[in-house]
N, C-alpha and C positions, 0 to 999 in steps of 0.2 A: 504494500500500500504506500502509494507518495503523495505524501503533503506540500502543495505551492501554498509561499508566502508571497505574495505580488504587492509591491508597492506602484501606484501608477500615478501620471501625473506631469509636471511642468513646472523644475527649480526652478527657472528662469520668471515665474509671475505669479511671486509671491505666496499667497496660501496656495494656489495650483502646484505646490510643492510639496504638501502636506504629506499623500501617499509614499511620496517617494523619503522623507525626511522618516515617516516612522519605520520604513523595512530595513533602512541605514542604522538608527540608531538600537533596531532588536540585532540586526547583525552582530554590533556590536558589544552586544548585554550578553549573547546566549550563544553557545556552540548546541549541536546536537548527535545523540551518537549514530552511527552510520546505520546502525537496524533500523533505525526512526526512519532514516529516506526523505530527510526536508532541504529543502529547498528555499531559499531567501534569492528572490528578485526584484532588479528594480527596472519594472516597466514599462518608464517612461509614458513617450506617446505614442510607440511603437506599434498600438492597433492589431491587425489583423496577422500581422508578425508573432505573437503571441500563442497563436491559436494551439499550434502543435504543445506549445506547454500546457497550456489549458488542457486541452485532452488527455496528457500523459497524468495529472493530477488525480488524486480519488478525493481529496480535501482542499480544496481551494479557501485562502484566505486572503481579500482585498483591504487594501488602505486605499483611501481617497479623500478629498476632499467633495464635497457632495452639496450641492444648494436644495435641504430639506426644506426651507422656508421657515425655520429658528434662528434662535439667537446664535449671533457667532461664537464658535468654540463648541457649539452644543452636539453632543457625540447622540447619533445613532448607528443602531445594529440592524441589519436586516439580512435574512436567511432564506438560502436556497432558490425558490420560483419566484418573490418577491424580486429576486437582487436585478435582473434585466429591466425589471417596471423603473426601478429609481433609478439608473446609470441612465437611462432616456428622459425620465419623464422633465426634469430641469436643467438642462446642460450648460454647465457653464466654460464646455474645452471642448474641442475635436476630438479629445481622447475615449470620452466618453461614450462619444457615438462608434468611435473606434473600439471601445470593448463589448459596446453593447453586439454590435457581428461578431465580435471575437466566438459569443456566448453564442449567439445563434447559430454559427458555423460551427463551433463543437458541436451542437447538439443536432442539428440534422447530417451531421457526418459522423453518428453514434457514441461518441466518446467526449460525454462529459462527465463531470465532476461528481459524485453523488454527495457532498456537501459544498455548498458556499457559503461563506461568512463576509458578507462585506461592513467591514467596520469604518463608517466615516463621520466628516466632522463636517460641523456648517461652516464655509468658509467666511472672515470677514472682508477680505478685499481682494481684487486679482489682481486688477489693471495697474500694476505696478512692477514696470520693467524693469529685472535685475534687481526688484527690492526681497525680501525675506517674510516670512510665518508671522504673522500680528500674534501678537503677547496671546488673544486670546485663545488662537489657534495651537501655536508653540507649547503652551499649558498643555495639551490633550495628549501628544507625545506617547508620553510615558502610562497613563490612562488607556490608551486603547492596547499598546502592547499589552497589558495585563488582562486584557480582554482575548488579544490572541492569545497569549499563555494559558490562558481557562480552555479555552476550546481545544488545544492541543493539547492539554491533559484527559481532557472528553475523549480526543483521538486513543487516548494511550500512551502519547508523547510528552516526557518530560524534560523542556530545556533544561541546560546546564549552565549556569549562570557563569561568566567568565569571569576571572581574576583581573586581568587590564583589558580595560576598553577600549578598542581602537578603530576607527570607523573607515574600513575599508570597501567598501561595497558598490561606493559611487566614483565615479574619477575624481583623485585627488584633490582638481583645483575646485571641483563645486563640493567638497565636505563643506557639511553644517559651519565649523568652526574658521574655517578657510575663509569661506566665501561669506559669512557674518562680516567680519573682521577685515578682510583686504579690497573689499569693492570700495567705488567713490562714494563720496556723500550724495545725499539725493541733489543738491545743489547744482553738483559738477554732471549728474548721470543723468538731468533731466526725464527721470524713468516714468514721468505718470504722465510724458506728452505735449503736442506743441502749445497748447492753450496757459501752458505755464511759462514756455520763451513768449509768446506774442502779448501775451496780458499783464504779465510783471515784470516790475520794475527794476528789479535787480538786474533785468540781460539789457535796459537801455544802451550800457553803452556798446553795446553788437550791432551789426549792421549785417543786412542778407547779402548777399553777392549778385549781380544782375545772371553771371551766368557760374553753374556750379562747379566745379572742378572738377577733372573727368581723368582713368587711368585711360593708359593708349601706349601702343609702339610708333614712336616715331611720332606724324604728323598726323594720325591716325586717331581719334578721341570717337573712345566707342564705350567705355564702361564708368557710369557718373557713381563719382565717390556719395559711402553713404550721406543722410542730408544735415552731420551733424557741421561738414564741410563746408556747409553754404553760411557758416558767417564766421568773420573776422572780425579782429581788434579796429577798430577807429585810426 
């Protein structure tokens, strides 16, 4: 019998990273021994990519971040036939639609899961590019792992709690601790969009450029640099 832990999701916008922050941070809480057959991934947005994993599972467990229409931070559980109704019913990601086939293509190609656990949180913000987990979200973490722990003692399976925690599961530069810690201020990373360069007054003294600046060989201008390039100093 093999147990998926799927973390799903998108570091990159903020609570849309939740799924993926909590399979990162059980990685690094619990080993498991090799009879058990579990499996810790991280998802992403990967969609229909997935599918063969999905199949091979007999206990599927999801993280995500999920718009129940609660307060943010607020943890629900939902099982098994239920779990494709909520991955559709309010989508807040292309991911979601991307695992809702996931689920239907296991299941009319005979091999799904005989449990799913999808454990997710209401998320409090997205639209924040290259920002991180809102406080309220971040809280739940460690909360819903305890939640998969319960279930995979249900399975039979008891994690083993590790001695040093080390969080390897996601690429280096986007760990938790990494990517908290080393990115710009929201000031410099402009992440929540143009309505905060054109409306406030901090960026007056920028000026757009009439034409953008473009990569090219030679004399040749064919690929226009991103648009953070269209403005300079005074």
């Amino acid at each position: 019998m093999k147990t998926l832990i799927l973390g799903i999701g998108n570091l990159l916008w903020a609570d849309e990273g939740f799924g993926i922050r909590c399979v990162e941070t059980m990685d690094a809480m619990y080993s498991f021994n090799d009879k058990d057959n579990v499996e810790l991934m991280d998802g992403g947005t990967l969609g229909l990519y997935l599918v063969q994993h999905v199949q091979d599972a007999d206990n599927l467990i999801v993280f995500d971040a999920i718009d129940y229409g609660l307060k943010p931070g607020e943890i629900k559980v939902i099982e098994d036939d239920d779990v494709p109704k909520y991955m559709g019913s309010k989508k807040i990601s292309l991911h979601q639609t991307g695992f809702q086939e996931v689920l239907a293509t296991a299941c009319l190609m005979g091999d799904y899961p005989e449990r799913i656990i999808l454990i997710g949180v209401q998320p409090e913000y997205i639209e924040d590019f290259g920002g991180s987990l809102r406080d309220s979200v971040n809280a739940q973490i460690f909360p819903c792992i305890e939640i998969a722990v319960k279930y995979l003692k249900e399975f039979g399976i008891t994690p083993i709690k590790n001695k040093v925690i080390k969080k390897t599961l996601v690429q280096k530069e986007l760990a938790q601790d990494r990517y908290e810690n080393e990115r710009p201020s929201e000031k410099v990373a402009l992440r929540t969009g143009d309505e905060r360069v054109l409306l406030n007054s901090d960026f007056s003294e920028f000026k757009v450029r009439d034409v953008p600046r473009y990569h090219g060989v030679g004399n040749v201008k064919s690929i226009p640099v991103d648009g953070r390039k269209l403005f300079e100093d005074k």
